[in-house]
NUKOL-780287 format. One record per residue (C-alpha): residue in one letter; residue number from 1; x, y, z. Coordinates in nm, 3 decimals, always signed. Example, Ala and Ser with C-alpha at 12.3 -4.5 7.8 and 13.67 -1.06 7.14 Angstrom:
2
<site><residu>a</residu><num>1</num><X>+1.230</X><Y>-0.450</Y><Z>+0.780</Z></site>
<site><residu>s</residu><num>2</num><X>+1.367</X><Y>-0.106</Y><Z>+0.714</Z></site>
//
This chain:
222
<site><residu>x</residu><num>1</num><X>+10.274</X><Y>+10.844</Y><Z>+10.928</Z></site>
<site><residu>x</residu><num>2</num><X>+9.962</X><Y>+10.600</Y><Z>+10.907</Z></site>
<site><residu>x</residu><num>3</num><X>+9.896</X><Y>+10.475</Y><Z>+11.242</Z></site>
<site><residu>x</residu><num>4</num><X>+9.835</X><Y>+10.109</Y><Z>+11.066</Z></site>
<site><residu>x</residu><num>5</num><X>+9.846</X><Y>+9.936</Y><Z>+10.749</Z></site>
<site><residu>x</residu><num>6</num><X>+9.591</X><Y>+9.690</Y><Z>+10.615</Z></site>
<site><residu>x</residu><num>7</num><X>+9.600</X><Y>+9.424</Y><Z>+10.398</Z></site>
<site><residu>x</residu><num>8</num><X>+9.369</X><Y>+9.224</Y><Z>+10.184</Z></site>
<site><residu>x</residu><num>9</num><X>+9.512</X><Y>+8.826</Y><Z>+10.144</Z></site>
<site><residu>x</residu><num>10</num><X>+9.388</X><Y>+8.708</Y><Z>+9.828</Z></site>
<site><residu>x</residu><num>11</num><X>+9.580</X><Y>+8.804</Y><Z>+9.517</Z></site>
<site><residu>x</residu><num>12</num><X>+9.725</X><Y>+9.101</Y><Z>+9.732</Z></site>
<site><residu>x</residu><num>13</num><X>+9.983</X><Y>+8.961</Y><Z>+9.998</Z></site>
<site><residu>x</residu><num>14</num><X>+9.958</X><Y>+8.581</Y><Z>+9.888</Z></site>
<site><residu>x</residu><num>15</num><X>+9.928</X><Y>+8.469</Y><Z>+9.524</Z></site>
<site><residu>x</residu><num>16</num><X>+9.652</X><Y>+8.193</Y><Z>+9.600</Z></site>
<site><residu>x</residu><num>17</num><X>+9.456</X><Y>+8.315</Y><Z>+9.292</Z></site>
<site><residu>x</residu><num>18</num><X>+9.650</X><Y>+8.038</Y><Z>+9.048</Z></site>
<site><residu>x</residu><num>19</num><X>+9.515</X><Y>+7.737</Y><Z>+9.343</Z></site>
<site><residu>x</residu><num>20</num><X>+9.176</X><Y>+7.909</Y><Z>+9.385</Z></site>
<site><residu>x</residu><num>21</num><X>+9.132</X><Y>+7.883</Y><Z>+9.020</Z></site>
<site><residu>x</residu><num>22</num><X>+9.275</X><Y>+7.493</Y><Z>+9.029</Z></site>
<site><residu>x</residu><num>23</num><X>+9.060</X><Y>+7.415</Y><Z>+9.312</Z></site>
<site><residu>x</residu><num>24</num><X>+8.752</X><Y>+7.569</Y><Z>+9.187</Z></site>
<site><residu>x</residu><num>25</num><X>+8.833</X><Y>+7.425</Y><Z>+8.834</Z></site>
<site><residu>x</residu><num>26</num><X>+8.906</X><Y>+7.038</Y><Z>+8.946</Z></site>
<site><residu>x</residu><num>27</num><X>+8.583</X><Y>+7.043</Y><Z>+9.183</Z></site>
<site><residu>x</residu><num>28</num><X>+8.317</X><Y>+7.183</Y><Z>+8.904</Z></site>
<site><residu>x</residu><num>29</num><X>+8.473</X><Y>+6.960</Y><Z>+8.647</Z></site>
<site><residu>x</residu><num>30</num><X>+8.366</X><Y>+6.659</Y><Z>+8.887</Z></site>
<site><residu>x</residu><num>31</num><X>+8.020</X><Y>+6.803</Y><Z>+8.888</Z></site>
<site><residu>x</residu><num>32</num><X>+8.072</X><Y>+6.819</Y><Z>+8.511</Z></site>
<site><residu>x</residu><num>33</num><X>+8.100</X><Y>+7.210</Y><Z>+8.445</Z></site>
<site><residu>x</residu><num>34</num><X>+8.350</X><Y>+7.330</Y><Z>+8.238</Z></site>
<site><residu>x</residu><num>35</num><X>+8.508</X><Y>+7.632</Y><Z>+8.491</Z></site>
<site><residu>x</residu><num>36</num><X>+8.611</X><Y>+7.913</Y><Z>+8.226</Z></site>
<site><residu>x</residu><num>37</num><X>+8.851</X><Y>+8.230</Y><Z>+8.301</Z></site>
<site><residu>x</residu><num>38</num><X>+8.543</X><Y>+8.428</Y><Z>+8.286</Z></site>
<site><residu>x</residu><num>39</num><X>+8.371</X><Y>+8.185</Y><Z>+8.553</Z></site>
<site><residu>x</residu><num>40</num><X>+8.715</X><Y>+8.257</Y><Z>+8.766</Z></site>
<site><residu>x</residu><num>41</num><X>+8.689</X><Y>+8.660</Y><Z>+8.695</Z></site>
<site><residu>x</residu><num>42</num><X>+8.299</X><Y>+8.643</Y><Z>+8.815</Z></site>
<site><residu>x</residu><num>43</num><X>+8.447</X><Y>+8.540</Y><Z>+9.158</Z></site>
<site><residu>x</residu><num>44</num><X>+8.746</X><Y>+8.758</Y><Z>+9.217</Z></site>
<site><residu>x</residu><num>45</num><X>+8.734</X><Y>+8.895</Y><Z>+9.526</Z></site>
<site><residu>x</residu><num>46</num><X>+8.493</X><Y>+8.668</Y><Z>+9.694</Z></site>
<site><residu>x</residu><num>47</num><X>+8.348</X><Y>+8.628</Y><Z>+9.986</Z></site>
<site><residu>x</residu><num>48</num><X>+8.298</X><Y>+8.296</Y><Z>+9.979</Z></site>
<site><residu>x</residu><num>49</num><X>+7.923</X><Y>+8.268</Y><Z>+9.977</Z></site>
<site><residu>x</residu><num>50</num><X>+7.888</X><Y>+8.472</Y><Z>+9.698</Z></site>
<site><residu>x</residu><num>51</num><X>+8.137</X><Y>+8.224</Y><Z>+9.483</Z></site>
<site><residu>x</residu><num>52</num><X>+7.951</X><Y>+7.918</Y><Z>+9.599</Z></site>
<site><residu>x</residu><num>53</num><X>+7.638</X><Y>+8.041</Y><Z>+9.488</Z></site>
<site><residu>x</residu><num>54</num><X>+7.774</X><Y>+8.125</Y><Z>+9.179</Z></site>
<site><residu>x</residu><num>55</num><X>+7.864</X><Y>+7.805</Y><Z>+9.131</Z></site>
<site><residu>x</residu><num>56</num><X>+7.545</X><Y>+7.649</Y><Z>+9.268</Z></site>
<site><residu>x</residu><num>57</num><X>+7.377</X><Y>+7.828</Y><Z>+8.991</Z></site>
<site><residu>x</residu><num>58</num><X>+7.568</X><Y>+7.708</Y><Z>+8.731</Z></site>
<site><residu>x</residu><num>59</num><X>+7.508</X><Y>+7.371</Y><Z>+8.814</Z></site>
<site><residu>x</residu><num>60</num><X>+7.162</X><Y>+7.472</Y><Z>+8.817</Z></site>
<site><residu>x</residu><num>61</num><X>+7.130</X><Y>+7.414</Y><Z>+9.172</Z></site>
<site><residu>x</residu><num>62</num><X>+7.173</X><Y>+7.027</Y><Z>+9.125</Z></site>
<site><residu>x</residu><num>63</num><X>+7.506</X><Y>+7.114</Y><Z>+9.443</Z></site>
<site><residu>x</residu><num>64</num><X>+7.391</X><Y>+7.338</Y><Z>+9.715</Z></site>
<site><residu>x</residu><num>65</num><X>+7.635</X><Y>+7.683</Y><Z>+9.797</Z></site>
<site><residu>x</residu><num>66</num><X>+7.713</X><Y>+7.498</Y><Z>+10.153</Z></site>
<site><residu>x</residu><num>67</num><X>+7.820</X><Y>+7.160</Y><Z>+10.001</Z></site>
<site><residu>x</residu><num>68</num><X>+8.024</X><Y>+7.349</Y><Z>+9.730</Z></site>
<site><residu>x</residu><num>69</num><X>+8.173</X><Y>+7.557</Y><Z>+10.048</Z></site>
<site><residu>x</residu><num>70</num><X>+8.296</X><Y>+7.268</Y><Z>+10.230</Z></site>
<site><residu>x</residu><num>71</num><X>+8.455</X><Y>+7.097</Y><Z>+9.946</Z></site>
<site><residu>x</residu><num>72</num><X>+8.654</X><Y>+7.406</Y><Z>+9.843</Z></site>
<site><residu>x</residu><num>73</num><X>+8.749</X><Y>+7.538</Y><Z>+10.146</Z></site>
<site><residu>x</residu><num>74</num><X>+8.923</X><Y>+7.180</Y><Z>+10.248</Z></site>
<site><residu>x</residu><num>75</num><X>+9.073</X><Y>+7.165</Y><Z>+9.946</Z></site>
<site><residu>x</residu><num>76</num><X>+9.220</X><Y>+7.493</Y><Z>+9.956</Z></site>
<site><residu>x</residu><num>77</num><X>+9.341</X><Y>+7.447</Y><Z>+10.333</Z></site>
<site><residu>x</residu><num>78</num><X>+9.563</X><Y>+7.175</Y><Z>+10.230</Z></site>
<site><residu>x</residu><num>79</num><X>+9.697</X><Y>+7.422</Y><Z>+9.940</Z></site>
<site><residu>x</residu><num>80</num><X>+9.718</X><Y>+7.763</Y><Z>+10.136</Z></site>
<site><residu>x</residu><num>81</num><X>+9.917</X><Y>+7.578</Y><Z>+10.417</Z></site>
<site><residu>x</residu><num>82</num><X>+10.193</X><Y>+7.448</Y><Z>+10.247</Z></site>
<site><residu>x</residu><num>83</num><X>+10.206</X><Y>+7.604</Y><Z>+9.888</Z></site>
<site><residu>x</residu><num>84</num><X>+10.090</X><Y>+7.939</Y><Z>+9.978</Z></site>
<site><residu>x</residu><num>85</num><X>+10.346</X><Y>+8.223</Y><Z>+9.818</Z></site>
<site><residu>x</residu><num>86</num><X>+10.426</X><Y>+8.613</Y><Z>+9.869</Z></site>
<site><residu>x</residu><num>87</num><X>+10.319</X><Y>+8.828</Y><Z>+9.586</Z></site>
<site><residu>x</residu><num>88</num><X>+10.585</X><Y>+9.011</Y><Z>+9.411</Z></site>
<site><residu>x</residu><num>89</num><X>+10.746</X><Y>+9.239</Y><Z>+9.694</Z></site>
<site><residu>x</residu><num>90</num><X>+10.529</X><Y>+9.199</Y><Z>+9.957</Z></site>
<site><residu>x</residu><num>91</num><X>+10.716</X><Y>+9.019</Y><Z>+10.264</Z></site>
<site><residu>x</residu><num>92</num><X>+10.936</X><Y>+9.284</Y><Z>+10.177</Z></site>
<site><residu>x</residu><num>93</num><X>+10.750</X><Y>+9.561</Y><Z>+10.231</Z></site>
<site><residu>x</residu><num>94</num><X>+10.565</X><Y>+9.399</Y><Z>+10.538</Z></site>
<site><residu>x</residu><num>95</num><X>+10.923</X><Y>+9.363</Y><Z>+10.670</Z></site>
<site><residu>x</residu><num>96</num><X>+10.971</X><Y>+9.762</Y><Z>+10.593</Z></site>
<site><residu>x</residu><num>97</num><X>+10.660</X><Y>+9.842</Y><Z>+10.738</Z></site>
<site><residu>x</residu><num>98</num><X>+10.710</X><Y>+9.595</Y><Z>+11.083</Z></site>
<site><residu>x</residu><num>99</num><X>+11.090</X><Y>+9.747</Y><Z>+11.144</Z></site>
<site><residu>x</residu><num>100</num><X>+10.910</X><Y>+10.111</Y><Z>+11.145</Z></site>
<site><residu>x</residu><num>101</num><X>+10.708</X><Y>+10.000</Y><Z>+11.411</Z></site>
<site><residu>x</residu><num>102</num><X>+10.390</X><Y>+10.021</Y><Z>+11.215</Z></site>
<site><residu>x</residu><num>103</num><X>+10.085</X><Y>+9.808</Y><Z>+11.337</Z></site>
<site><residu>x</residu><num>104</num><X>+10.008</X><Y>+9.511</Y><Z>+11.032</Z></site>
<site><residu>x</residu><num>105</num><X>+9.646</X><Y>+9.330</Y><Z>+10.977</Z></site>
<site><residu>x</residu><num>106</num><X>+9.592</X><Y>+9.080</Y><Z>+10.748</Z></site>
<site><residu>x</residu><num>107</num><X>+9.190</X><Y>+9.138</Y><Z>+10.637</Z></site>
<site><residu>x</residu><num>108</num><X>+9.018</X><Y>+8.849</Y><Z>+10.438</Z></site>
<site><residu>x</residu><num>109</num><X>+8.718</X><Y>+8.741</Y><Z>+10.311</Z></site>
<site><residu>x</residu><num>110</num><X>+8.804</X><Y>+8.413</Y><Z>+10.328</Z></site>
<site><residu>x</residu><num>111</num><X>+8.727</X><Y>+8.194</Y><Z>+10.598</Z></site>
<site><residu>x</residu><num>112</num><X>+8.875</X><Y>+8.163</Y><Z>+10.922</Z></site>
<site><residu>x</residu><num>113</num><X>+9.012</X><Y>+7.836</Y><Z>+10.848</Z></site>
<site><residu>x</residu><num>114</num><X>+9.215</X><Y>+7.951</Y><Z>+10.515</Z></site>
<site><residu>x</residu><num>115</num><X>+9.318</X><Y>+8.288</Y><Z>+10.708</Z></site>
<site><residu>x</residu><num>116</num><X>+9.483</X><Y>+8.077</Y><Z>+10.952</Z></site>
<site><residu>x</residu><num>117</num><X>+9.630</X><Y>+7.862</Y><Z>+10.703</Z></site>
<site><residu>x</residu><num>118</num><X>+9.781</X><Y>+8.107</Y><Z>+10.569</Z></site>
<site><residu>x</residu><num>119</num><X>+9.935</X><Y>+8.283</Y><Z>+10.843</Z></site>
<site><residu>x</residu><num>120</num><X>+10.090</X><Y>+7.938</Y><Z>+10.930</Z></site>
<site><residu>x</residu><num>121</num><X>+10.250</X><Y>+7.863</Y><Z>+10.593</Z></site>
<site><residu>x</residu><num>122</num><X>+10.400</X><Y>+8.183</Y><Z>+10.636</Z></site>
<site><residu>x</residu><num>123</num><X>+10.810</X><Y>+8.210</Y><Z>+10.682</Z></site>
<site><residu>x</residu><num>124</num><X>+10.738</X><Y>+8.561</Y><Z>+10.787</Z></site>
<site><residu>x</residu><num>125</num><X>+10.452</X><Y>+8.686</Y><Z>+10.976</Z></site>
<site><residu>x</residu><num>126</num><X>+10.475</X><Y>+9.065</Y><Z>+11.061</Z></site>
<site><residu>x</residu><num>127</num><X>+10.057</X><Y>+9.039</Y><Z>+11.123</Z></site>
<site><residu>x</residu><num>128</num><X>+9.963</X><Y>+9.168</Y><Z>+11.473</Z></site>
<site><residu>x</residu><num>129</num><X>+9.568</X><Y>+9.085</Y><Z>+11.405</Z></site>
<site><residu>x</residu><num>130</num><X>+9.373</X><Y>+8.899</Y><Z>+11.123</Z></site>
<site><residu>x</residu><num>131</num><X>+9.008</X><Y>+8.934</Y><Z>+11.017</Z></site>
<site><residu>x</residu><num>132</num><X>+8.813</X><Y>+8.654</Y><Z>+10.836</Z></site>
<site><residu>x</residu><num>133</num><X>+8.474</X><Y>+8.609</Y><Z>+10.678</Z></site>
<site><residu>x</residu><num>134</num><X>+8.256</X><Y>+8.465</Y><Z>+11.023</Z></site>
<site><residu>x</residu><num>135</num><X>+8.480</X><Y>+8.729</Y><Z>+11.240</Z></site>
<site><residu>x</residu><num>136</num><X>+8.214</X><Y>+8.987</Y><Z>+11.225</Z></site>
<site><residu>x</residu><num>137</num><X>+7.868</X><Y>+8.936</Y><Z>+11.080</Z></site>
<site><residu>x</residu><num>138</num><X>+7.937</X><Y>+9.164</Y><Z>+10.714</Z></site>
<site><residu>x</residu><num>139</num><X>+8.191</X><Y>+9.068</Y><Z>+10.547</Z></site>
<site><residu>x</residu><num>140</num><X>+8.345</X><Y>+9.238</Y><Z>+10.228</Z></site>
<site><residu>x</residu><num>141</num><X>+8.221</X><Y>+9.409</Y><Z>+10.041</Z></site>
<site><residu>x</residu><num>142</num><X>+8.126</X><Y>+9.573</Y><Z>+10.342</Z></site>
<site><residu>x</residu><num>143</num><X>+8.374</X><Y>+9.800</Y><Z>+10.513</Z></site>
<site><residu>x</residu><num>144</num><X>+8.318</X><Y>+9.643</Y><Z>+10.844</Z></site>
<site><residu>x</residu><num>145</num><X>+8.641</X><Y>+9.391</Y><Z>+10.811</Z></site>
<site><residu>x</residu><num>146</num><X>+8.859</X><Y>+9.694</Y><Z>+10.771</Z></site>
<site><residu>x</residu><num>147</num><X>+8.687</X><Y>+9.896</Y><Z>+11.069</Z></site>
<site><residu>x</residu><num>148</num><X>+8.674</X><Y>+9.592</Y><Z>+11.264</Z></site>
<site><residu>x</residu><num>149</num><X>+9.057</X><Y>+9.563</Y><Z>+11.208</Z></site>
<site><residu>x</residu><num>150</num><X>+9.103</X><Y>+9.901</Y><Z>+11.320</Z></site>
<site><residu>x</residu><num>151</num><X>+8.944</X><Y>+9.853</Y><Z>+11.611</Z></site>
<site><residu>x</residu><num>152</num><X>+9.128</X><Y>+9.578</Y><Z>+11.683</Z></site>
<site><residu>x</residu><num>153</num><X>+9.455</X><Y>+9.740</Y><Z>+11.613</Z></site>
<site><residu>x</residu><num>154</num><X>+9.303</X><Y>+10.063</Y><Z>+11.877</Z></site>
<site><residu>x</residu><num>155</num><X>+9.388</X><Y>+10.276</Y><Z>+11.585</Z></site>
<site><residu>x</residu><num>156</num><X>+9.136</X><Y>+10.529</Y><Z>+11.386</Z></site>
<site><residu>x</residu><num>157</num><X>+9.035</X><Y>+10.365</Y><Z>+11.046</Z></site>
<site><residu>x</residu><num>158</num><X>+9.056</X><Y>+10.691</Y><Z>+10.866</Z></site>
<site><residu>x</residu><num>159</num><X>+9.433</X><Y>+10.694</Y><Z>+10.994</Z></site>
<site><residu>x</residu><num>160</num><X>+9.484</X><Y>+10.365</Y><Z>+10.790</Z></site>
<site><residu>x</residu><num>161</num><X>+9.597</X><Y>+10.279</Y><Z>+10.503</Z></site>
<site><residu>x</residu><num>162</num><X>+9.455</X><Y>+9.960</Y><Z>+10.311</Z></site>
<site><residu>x</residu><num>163</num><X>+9.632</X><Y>+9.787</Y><Z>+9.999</Z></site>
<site><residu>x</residu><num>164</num><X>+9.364</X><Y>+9.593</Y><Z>+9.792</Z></site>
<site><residu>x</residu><num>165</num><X>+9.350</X><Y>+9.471</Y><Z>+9.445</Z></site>
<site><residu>x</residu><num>166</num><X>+8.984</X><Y>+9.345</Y><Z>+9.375</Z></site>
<site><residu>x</residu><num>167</num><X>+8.672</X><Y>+9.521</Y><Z>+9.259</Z></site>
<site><residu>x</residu><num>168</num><X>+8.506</X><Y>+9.364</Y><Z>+9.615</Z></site>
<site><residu>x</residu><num>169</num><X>+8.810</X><Y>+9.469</Y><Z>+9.781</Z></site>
<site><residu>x</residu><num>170</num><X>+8.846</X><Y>+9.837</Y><Z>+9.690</Z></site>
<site><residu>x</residu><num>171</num><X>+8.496</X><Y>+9.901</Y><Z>+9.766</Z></site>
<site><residu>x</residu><num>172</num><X>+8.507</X><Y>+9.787</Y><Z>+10.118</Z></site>
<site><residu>x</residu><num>173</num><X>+8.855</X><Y>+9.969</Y><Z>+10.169</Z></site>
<site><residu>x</residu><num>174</num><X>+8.691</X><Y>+10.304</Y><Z>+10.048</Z></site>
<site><residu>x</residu><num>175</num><X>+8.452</X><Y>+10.264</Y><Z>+10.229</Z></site>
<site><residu>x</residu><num>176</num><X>+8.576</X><Y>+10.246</Y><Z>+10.535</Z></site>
<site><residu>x</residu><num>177</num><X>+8.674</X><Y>+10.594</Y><Z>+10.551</Z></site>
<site><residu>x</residu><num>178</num><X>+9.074</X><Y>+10.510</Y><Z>+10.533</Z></site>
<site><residu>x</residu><num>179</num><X>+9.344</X><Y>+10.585</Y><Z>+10.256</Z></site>
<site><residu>x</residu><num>180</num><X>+9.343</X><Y>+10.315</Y><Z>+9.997</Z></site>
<site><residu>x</residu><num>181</num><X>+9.618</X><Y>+10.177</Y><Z>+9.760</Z></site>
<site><residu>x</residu><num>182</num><X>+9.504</X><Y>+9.919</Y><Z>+9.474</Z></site>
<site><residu>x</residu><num>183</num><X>+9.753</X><Y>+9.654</Y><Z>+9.301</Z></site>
<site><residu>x</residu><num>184</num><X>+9.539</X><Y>+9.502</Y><Z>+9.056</Z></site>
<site><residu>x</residu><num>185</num><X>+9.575</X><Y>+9.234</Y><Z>+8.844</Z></site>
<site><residu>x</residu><num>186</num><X>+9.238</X><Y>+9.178</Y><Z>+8.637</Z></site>
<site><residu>x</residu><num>187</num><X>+9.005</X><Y>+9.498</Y><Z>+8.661</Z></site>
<site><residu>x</residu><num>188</num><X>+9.037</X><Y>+9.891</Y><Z>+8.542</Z></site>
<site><residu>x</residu><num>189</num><X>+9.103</X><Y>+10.144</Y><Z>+8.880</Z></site>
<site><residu>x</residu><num>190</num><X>+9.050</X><Y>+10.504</Y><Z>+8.859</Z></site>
<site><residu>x</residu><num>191</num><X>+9.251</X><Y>+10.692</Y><Z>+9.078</Z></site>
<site><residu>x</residu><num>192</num><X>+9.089</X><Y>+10.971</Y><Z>+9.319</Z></site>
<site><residu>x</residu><num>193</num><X>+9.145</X><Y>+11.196</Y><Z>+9.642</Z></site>
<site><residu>x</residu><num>194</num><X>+9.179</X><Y>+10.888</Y><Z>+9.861</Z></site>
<site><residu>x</residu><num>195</num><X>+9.263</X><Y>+10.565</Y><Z>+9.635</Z></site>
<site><residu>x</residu><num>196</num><X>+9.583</X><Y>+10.580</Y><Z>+9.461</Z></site>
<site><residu>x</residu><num>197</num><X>+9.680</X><Y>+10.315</Y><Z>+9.229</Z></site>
<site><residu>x</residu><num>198</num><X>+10.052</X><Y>+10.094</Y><Z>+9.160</Z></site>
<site><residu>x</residu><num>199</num><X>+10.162</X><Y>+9.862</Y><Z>+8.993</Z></site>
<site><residu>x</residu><num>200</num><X>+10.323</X><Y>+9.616</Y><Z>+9.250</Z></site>
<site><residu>x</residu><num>201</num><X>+10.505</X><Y>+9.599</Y><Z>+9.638</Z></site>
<site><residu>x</residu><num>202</num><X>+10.817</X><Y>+9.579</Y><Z>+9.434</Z></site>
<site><residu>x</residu><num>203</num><X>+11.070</X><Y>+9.883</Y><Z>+9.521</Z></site>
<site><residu>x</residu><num>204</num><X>+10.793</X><Y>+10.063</Y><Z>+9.725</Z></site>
<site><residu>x</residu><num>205</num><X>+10.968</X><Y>+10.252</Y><Z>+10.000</Z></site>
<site><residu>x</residu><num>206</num><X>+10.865</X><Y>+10.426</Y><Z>+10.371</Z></site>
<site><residu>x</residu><num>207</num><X>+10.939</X><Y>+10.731</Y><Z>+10.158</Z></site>
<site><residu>x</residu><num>208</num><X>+10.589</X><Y>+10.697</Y><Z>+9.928</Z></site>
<site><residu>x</residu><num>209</num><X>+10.407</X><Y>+10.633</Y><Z>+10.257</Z></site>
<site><residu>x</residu><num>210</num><X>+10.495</X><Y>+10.954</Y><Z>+10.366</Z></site>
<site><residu>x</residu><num>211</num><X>+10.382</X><Y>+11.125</Y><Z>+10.056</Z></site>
<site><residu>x</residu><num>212</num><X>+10.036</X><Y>+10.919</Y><Z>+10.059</Z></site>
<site><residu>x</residu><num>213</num><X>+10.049</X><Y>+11.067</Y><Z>+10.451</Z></site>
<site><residu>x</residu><num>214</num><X>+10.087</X><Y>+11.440</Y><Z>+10.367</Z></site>
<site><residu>x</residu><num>215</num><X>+9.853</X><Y>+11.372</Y><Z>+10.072</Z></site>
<site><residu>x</residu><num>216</num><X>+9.631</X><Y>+11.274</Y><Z>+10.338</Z></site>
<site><residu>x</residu><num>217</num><X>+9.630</X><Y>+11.505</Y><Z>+10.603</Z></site>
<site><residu>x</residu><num>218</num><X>+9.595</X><Y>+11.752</Y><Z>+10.322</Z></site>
<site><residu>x</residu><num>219</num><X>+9.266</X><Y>+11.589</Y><Z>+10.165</Z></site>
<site><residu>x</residu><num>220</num><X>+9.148</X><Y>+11.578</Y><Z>+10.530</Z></site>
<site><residu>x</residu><num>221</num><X>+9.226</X><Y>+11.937</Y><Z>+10.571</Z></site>
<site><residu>x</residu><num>222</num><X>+9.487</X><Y>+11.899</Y><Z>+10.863</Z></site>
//
């Protein structure tokens, strides 16, 4: 079996994509930008500083990134710690993968702040570590969150197996070196030796992580 399992936050354990997309539309409207769907899909993913330059630039840099960053993260603190839900299936699994006796990280691009936010709006928290954006100096798309969380965990990354769901995400993940899983929700996935693609947590069993295992050890020729 996988000596850990990895999680993105984001749109992949927690649905906080519905508040990011509130937050981010009530504060640019206040700067008097319209915030579009396609604005919203430009920043899927994160990390932060790349969605607060974003907006920066389409306010023509009238709002610096770091005064865009401070509003949005507060705003989505208050959120994340008292509104913050499971996606479809996934406390379950967590709970699947904690009773098995299988090491949990939560891995975010998000800030400290909102990771720990998070974790304490949580009924549930199977999480033995969590990495945010300022943990390690490269964030996502960078693989360094998940090897970092690895570390952490004393496991070997390419032992691990990482759920994702965003284009940043998924790159990081594969990266990494480790078996990857995507759920997503707003871009295309191809499937290849080590990044397998589903559709939700719902109904998935210990069974499939002992097929991705053998699948594997086999593309690792063990």
């Amino acid at each position: 079996m996988f000596e850990a399992i990895l999680f993105d936050m984001d749109g992949l354990f927690i649905d906080s994509e519905p508040d990011w997309h509130a937050a981010e539309t009530e504060m640019m409207r206040g700067y008097g930008y319209d915030w579009q769907p396609a604005d919203q899909l430009q920043c899927l993913g994160g990390p932060l500083a790349r969605v607060t330059e974003y907006m920066s630039s389409c306010l023509n840099g009238s709002v610096k990134p770091e005064t865009l960053a401070k509003v949005i993260i507060d705003e989505m603190q208050n959120r994340l710690s008292s509104t913050a839900a499971y996606m479809p299936g996934a406390i379950e699994f967590s709970k699947l993968v904690f009773e098995a006796q299988i090491p949990q990280a939560l891995v975010s691009a998000s800030p400290r702040t909102l990771v720990d936010s998070v974790i304490s709006g949580l009924t549930h928290n199977y999480f033995k570590e969590t990495v945010a954006a300022g943990d390690i100096a490269r964030t996502k798309p960078f693989p360094d969150p998940y090897i970092h969380a690895a570390k952490l965990l004393g496991v070997d990354i390419s032992n691990c197996l990482i759920f994702e769901d965003s284009q940043t995400g998924i790159t990081a993940a594969t990266a990494s070196g480790a078996f990857v899983v995507a759920i997503p929700h707003f871009i295309e996935v191809k499937e290849s030796e080590r990044l397998k693609r589903i559709e939700s947590f719902v109904g998935l069993l210990l069974q499939d992580l002992s097929k991705w295992w053998e699948i594997n050890q086999r593309e690792l020729g063990k």
